[in-house]
GUKOL-248665 format. One record per residue (C-alpha): x, y, z; residue in one letter. Coordinates in Angstrom, 1 decimal, decimal comma. Last residue first. Example, Ala and Ser with C-alpha at 12.3 -4.5 7.8 and 13.67 -1.06 7.14 Angstrom:
X  Y  Z  rest
13,7  -1,1  7,1  S $
12,3  -4,5  7,8  A $
***
This chain:
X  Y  Z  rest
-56,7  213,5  -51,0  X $
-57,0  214,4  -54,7  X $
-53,9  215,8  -55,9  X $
-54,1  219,4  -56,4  X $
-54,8  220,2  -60,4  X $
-51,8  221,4  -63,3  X $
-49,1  223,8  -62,5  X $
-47,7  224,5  -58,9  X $
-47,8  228,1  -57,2  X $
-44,6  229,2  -55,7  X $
-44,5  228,7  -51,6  X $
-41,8  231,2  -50,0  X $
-39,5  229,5  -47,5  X $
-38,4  231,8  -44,5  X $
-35,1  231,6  -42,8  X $
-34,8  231,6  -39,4  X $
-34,3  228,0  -38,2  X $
-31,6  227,5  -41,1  X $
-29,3  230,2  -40,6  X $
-27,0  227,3  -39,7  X $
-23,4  228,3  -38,0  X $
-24,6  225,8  -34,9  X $
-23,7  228,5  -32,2  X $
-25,2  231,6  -35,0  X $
-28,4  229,4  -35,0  X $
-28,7  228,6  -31,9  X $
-28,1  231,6  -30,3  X $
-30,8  233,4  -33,0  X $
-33,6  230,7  -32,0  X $
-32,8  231,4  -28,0  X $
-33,6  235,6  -29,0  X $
-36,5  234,2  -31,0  X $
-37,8  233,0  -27,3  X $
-36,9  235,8  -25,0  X $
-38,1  238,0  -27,9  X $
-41,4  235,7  -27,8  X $
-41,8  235,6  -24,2  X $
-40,6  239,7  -23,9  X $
-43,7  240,4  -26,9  X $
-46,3  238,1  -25,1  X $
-45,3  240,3  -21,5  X $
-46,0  243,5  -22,7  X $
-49,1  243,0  -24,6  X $
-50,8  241,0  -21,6  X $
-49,5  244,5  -19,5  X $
-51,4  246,6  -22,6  X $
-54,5  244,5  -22,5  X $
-55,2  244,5  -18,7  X $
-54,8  241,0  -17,1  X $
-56,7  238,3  -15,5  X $
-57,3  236,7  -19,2  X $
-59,7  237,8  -21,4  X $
-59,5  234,8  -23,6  X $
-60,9  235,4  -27,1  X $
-60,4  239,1  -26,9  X $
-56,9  239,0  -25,0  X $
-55,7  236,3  -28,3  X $
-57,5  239,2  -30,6  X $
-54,9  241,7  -29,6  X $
-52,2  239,7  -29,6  X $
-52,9  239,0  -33,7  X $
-53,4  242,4  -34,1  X $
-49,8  243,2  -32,4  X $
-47,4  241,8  -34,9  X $
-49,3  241,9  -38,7  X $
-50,1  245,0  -37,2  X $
-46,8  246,2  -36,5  X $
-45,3  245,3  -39,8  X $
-48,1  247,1  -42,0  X $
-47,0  250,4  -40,1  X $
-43,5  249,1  -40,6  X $
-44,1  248,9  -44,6  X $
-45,9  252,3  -44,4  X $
-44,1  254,3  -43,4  X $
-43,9  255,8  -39,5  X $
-46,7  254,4  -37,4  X $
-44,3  252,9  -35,0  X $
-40,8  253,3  -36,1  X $
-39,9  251,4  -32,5  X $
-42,1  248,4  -33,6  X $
-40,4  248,6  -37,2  X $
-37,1  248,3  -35,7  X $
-38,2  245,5  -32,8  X $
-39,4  243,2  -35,3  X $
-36,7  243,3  -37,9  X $
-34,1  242,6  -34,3  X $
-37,3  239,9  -33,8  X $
-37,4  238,1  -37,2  X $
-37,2  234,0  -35,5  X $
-39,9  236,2  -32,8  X $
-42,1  239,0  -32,6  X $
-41,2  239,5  -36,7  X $
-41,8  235,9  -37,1  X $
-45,2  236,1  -35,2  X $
-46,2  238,8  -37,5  X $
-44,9  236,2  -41,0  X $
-47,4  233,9  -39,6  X $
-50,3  236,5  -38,9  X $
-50,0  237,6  -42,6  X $
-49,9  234,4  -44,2  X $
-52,7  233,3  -41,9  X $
-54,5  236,1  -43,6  X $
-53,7  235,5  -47,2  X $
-54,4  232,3  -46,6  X $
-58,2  232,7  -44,9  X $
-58,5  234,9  -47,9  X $
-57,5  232,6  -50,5  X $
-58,8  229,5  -49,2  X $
-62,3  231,2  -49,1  X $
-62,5  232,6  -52,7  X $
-61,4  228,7  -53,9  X $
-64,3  227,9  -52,1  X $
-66,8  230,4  -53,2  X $
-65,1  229,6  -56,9  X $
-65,1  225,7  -56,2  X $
-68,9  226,0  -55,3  X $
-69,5  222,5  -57,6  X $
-65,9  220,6  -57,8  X $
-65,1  219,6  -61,7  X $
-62,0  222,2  -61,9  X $
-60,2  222,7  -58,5  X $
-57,1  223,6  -60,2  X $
-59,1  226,1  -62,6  X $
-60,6  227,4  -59,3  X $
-57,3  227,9  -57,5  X $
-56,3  229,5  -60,7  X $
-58,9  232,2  -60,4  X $
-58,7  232,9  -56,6  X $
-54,9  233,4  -57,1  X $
-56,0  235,9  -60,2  X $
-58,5  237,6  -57,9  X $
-55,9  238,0  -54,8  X $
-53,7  239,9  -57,4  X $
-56,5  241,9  -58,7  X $
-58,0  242,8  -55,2  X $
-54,2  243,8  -54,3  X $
-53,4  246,1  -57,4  X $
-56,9  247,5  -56,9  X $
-56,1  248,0  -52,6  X $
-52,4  249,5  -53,7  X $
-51,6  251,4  -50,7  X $
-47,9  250,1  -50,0  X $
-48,7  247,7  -47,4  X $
-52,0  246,7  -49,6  X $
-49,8  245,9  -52,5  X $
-46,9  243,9  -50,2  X $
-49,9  241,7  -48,4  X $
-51,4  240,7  -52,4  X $
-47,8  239,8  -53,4  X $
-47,0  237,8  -50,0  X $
-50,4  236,1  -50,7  X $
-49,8  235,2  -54,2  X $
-46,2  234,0  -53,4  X $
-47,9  231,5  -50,4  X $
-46,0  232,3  -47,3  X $
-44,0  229,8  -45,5  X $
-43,1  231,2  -42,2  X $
-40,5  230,7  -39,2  X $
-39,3  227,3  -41,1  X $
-38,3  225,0  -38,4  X $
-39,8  221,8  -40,4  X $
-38,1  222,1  -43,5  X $
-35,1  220,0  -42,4  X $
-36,3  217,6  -39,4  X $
-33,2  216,2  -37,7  X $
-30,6  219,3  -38,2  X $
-33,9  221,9  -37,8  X $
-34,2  220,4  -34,6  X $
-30,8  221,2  -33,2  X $
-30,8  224,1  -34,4  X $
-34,1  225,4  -33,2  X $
-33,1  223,7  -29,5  X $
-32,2  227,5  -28,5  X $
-35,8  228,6  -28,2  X $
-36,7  226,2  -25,6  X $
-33,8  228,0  -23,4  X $
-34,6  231,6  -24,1  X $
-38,5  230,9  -23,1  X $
-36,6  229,3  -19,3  X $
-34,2  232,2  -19,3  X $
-37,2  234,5  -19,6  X $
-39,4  232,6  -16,8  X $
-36,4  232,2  -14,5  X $
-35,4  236,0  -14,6  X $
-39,0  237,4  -14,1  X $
-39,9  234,9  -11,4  X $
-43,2  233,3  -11,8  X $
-41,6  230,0  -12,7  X $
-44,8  227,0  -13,2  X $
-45,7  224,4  -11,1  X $
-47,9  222,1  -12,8  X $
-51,0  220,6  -12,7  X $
-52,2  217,9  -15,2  X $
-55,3  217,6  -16,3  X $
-57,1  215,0  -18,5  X $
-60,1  216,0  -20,8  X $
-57,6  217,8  -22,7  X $
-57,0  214,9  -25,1  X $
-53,8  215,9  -27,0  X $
-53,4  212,8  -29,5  X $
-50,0  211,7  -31,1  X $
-50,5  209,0  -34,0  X $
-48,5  206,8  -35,6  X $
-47,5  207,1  -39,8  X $
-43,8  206,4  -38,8  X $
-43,1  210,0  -39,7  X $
-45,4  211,1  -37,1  X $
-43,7  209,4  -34,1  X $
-40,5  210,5  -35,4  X $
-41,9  214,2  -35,3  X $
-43,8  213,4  -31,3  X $
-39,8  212,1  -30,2  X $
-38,0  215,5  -32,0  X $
-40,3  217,6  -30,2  X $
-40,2  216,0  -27,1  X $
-36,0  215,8  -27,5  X $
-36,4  220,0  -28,0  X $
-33,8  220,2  -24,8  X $
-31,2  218,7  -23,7  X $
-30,5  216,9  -26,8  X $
-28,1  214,3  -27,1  X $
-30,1  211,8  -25,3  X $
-32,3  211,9  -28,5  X $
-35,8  210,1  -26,8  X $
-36,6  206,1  -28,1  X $
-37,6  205,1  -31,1  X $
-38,6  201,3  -31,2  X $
-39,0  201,6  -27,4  X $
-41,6  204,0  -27,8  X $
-43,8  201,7  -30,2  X $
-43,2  199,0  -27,7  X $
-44,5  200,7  -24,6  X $
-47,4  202,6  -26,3  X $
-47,1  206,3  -24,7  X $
-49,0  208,2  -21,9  X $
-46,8  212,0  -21,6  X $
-47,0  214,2  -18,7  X $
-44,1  217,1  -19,4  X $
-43,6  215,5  -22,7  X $
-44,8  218,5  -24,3  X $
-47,0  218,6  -27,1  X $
-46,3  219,2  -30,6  X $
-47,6  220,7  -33,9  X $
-51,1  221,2  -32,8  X $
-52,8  223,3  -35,7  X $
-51,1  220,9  -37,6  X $
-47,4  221,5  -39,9  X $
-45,5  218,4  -38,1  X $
-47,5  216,6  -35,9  X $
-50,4  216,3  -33,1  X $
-53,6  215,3  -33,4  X $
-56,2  217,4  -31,7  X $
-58,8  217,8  -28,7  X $
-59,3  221,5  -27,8  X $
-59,1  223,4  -24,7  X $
-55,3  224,5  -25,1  X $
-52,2  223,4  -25,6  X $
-51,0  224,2  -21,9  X $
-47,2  223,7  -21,6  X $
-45,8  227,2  -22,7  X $
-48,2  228,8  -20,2  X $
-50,9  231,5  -21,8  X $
-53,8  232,4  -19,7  X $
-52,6  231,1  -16,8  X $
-49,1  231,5  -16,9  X $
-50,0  235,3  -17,3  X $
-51,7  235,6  -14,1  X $
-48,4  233,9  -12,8  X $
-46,2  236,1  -14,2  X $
-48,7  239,3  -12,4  X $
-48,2  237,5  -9,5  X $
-51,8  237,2  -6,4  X $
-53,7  234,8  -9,1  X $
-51,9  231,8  -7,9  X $
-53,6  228,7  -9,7  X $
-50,6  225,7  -10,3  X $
-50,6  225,8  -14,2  X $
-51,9  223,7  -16,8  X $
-50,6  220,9  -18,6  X $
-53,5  219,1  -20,7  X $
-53,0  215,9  -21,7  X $
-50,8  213,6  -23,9  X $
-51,6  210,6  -25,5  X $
-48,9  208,4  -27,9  X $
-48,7  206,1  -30,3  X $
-52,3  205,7  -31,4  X $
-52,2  203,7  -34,8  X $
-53,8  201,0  -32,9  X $
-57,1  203,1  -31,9  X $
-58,0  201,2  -28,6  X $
-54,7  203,4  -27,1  X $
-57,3  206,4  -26,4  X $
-59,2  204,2  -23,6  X $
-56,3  205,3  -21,6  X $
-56,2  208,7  -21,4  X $
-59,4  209,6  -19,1  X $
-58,9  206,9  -16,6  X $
-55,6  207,3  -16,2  X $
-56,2  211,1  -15,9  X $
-58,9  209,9  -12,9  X $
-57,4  212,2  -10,2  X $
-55,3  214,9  -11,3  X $
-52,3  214,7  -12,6  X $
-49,3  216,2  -10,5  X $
-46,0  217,9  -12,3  X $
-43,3  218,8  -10,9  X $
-41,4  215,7  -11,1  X $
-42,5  215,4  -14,5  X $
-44,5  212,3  -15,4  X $
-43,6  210,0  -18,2  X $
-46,5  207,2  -18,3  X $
-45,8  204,3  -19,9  X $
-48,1  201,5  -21,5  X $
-47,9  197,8  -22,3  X $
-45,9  197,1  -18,5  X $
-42,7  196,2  -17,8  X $
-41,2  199,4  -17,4  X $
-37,5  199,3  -17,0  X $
-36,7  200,4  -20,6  X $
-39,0  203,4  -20,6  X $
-37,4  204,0  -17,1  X $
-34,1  204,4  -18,2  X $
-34,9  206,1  -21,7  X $
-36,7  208,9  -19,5  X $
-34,1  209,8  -18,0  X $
-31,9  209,7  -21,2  X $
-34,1  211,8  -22,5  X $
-34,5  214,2  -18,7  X $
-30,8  215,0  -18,6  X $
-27,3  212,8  -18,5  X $
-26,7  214,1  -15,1  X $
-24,2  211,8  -13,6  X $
-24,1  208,7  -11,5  X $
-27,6  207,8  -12,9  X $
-30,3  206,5  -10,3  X $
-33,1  203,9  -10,2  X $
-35,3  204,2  -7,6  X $
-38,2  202,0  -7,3  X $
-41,3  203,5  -6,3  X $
-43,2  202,2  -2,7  X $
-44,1  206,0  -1,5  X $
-42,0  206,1  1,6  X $
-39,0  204,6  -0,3  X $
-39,6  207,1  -3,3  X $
-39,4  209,9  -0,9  X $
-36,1  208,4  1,3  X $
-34,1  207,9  -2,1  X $
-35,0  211,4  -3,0  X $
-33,8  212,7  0,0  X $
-30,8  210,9  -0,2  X $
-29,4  211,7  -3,6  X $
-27,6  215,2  -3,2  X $
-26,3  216,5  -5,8  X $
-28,9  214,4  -8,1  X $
-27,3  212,9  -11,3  X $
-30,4  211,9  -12,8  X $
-32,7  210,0  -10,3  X $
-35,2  207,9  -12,1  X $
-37,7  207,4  -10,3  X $
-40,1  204,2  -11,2  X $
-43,9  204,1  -10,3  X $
-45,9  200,8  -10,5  X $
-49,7  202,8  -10,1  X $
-51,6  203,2  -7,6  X $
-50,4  205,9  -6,3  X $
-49,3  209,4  -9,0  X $
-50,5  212,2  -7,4  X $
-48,8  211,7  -4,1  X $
-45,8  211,2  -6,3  X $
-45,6  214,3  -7,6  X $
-46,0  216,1  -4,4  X $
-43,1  214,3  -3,3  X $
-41,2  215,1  -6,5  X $
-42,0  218,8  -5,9  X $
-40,7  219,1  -2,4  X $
-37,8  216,4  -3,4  X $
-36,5  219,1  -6,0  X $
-33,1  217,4  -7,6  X $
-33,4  216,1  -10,6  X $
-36,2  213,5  -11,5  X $
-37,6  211,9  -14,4  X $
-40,7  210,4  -13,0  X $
-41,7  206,6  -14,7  X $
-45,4  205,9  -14,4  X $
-45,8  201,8  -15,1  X $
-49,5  201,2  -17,2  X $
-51,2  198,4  -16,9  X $
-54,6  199,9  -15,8  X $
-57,1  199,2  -13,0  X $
-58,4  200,8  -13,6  X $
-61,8  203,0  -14,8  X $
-62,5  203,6  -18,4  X $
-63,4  207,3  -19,5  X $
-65,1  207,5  -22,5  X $
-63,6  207,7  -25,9  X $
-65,2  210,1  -28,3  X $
-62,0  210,0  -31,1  X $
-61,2  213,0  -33,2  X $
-62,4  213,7  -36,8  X $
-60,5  215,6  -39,6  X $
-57,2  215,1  -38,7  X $
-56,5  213,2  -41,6  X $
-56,1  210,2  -40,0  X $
-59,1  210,2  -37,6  X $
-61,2  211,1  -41,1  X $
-59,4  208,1  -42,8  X $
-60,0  205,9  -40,3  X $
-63,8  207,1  -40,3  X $
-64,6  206,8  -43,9  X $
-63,0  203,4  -43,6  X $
-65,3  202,1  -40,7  X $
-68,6  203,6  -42,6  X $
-67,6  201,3  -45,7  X $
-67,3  198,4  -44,0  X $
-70,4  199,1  -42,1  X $
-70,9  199,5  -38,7  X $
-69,8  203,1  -37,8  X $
-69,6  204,7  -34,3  X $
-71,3  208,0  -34,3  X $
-69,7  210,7  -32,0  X $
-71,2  212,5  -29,0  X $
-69,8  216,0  -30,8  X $
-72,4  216,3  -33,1  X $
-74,5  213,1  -34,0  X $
-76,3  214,5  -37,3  X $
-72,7  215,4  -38,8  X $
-71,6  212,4  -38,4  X $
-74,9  210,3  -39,9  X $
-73,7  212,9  -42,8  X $
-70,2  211,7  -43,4  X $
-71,9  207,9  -43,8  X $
-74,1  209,0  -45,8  X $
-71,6  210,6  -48,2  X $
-68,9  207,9  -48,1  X $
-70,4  206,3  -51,2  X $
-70,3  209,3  -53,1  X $
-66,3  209,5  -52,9  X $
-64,8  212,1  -51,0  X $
-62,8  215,0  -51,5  X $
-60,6  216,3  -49,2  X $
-58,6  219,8  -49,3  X $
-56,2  219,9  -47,0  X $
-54,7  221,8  -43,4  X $
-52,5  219,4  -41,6  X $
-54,0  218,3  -39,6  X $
-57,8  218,8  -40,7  X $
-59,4  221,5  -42,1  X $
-61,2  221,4  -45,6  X $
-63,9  218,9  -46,9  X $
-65,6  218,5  -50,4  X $
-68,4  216,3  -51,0  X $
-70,3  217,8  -48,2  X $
-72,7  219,5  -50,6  X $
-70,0  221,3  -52,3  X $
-68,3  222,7  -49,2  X $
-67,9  221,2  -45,4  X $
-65,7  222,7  -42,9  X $
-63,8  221,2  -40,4  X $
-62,5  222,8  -37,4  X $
-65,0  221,8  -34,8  X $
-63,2  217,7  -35,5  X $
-66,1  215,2  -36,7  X $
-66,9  212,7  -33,9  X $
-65,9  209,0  -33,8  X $
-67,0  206,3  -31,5  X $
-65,3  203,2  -31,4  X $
-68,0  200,5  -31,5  X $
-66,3  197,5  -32,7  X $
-62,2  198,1  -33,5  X $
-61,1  200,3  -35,4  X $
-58,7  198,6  -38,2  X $
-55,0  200,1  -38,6  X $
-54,0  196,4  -38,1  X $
-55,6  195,2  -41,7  X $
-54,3  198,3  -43,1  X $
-50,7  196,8  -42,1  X $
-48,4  198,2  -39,6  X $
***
C-alpha cells in the first residue's frame, strides 16, 4: 500500500489515545502501541494541540500537515479513530463457524438477520439439526465431511463471501443490535484490516465462575478502544466475533494447522503487513461462557498449549518477560534490602537515559519517569510469569510465603498486581475467592504453556529475554 493509499479521507475524526502522555511542552510524546518515545517536529505542534483542546470528540484535520500528524498518531497507537455509528445497510456476509450446538447456533443466528449469513458446518455428528436452523433462518450451509476446526471453518466461508467485508461470528456468540453499525465506519481508514468488538459474557450472577467471567472472561479486552499487535497494551483479540476487509483476509488467510492460537497468528500477520487491527468496544457481543469448574480449567489449559505453536511462527514474540538489566538489577537490590544500592542503580539508568535523550527540555523528569514506570512493569511482568510460563517457581515461593527474602519479593511481584485488578474493578466477588480463582486460570494456563513446550521439545515460550542497554541516542520516532 502506498502513502498515497494510507491517506484519511475528508473529515475522519481523530482523538488522542487516554494513554498518552505529553513532556517538553508537547514536543515529546510517550504511550502508544507499542510503548515509544515520539518526538515531533515544530510544525506538528498546533496541530497536536487543536487535539488536545477537542478531548475525546476528536478533531478532524484539514491541512496537509494536520492529516499527517494524525496518520502517524493512528499508526503509532497514539490516537484512535471517533467514528460514528453508520446505519445499513452494509455489505458485509456473516460467516458462523459451527460444530455441533444447534441451541447456541440458533440463538446466534437470531442475532445475526439481515445480513447474507453462511454456516459452515465442520464435521458435525449429527448434521440435521443444523441443516434445519440455517434453513429456517435463510443461511446457506456449507458443510465439511470431517472436523478440520474453526480456521479452516472460517477459510470456507471467507472464500464464499462475496461481499467487501466478513464478519466471523461464533456459534455461541450473539451481537447485539446495531454492532454493524458501530464497526463498520472503522474500515474508512484504509490501513484498517480488521475490527473486533467487545466479547462479554452472558450475565448469570447466581455461579461463583460466572461472577468471575464477568469481571475477567478470556474474550473481553476491556473498556478501552486500542490497536492491536505484537508487544501493545492490546496484543490480540479474539476472533470470537471478528469484522475483516475481504481481500486483505484472503491474502492471508487462518493456519488450518492450528487448532488453537490461529487468531493470534492471523491479528500478528495482519501487523507485519503494516495493517491495522482495532478493538472498538462500543460494539457488544454476548457470549456464553463455561461456568463449570472442569470445562473452564481445560478450556485456560487449552489456550495455553498453542505457545509452541506460536512461538514457531513469531520467534521473540512468546517471551514470558523481557526485563530491562537496570531494572532486574535495581528489583534484585531491593529484594535483598539494599534500598542505596537500588536508588543508585535506578539513578545511573535515569542518567544514561538522559544522556540518550540529550537536546530534549525535561529529559531528566522524563528519563526519571520511564525508569520507574519500567522498573515497575518489569516487576509486574516477571509476577505474571511466576503465576504462569514460571508457575512450578511460582507455586514454591507462594508456599514459602514470607520466608526469605527473594520469595517474599516473589509473592508480591505475584499477588499485588491481583490485588489492584479487585481495586480497579470490584467485581461481584470477595478479594480472597477473586485471588483464588486468577491464580488456578493462570496455572491452568502456564500449565498448557509447559505441555507445549516439553510436546514441541522448545523451551522457547518460557524462557525470558533480558534487555542490555544500547550505546549512543534512541532513534527518533
Amino acid at each position: 500500500m502506498s502513502p498515497e493509499q494510507h491517506e484519511l479521507p475528508p473529515g475522519f475524526r481523530v482523538a488522542l489515545d487516554r494513554g498518552t502522555s505529553f513532556w517538553s511542552g508537547g514536543r515529546v510524546l510517550t504511550g502508544g502501541a507499542p510503548w515509544k518515545v515520539v518526538r515531533l517536529g515544530a510544525a506538528a505542534r498546533p496541530h497536536l494541540a487543536e487535539l488536545r483542546r477537542a478531548g475525546e470528540r476528536g478533531h478532524a484535520a484539514t491541512s496537509p500537515v494536520g492529516r499527517a500528524l494524525a496518520r502517524r498518531l493512528l499508526d503509532h497507537g497514539l490516537a484512535h479513530p471517533v467514528r460514528p455509528p453508520r446505519p445499513g445497510p452494509h455489505d458485509v456476509t456473516v460467516v458462523v463457524p459451527a460444530y455441533g450446538r444447534a441451541a447456541e447456533l440458533a440463538r446466534c443466528l437470531a442475532a445475526v438477520q439481515g445480513v447474507p449469513v453462511i454456516v459452515v458446518d465442520d464435521g458435525s455428528p449429527d448434521p440435521e439439526p443444523l441443516r434445519r436452523l440455517a434453513a429456517a433462518h435463510g443461511a446457506r450451509l456449507v458443510r465439511h465431511p470431517r472436523n478440520r476446526g474453526p480456521a479452516a471453518a472460517r477459510n470456507t466461508g471467507l472464500r464464499l463471501a462475496g461481499t467487501p467485508f466478513v464478519a466471523f461470528v461464533d456459534s455461541d456468540c450473539r451481537p447485539e443490535d446495531g454492532w454493524l453499525d458501530v464497526l463498520l465506519p472503522y474500515f474508512d481508514d484504509p490501513k484498517v484490516a480488521a475490527v473486533a468488538p467487545r466479547v462479554v459474557p452472558e450475565a448469570d450472577g447466581s455461579h461463583l465462575l460466572a461472577r468471575y467471567e464477568a469481571a475477567r472472561s478470556a474474550l473481553d479486552m476491556g473498556t478501552r478502544p486500542a490497536l492491536v499487535r505484537p508487544g501493545a497494551r492490546l496484543g490480540f483479540v479474539p476472533t470470537a466475533t471478528l469484522v475483516v476487509r475481504a481481500s486483505t483476509a484472503r491474502e492471508l488467510l487462518f493456519d488450518e494447522e492450528m487448532r488453537l492460537g490461529e487468531d493470534v497468528d492471523f491479528v500478528w500477520r495482519l501487523a507485519d503487513r503494516d495493517r491495522h487491527v482495532r478493538y472498538q468496544p462500543e460494539a457488544r457481543v454476548a457470549h456464553t461462557p463455561r461456568v463449570t469448574a472442569a470445562a473452564w480449567a481445560r478450556r485456560r489449559h487449552e489456550y495455553g498449549t498453542s505457545a509452541s505453536a506460536l512461538a514457531e511462527r513469531h520467534p521473540g514474540r512468546l517471551t514470558p518477560a523481557r526485563p530491562s538489566a537496570w531494572n532486574l538489577a535495581t528489583l534484585t537490590l531491593l529484594t535483598y534490602g539494599r534500598p542505596r544500592a537500588a536508588a543508585a542503580c535506578a539513578a545511573t539508568a535515569t542518567a544514561l537515559l538522559a544522556h540518550r535523550l540529550a537536546g530534549t527540555s525535561g529529559r531528566w523528569t522524563l528519563s526519571a519517569a520511564i525508569v520507574g514506570q519500567g522498573t515497575v512493569a518489569d516487576a509486574a511482568a516477571v509476577g505474571h510469569a511466576l503465576r504462569r510460563e514460571w508457575w512450578p517457581l511460582g507455586l514454591v515461593c507462594l508456599a514459602a510465603g514470607g520466608r526469605g527474602g527473594a520469595a517474599r519479593a516473589a509473592a508480591v511481584a505475584m499477588l499485588a498486581p491481583i490485588a489492584l485488578e479487585w481495586i480497579r474493578h470490584r467485581p461481584d466477588l470477595d478479594p480472597v475467592r477473586y485471588t483464588v480463582l486468577r491464580l488456578v486460570e493462570d496455572l491452568a494456563y502456564g500449565s498448557g504453556v509447559t505441555r507445549s513446550a516439553w510436546r514441541h521439545r522448545s523451551p522457547a515460550p518460557l524462557l525470558p529475554r533480558v534487555r542490555l542497554p544500547l550505546p549512543g541516542r534512541p532513534r527518533a520516532r
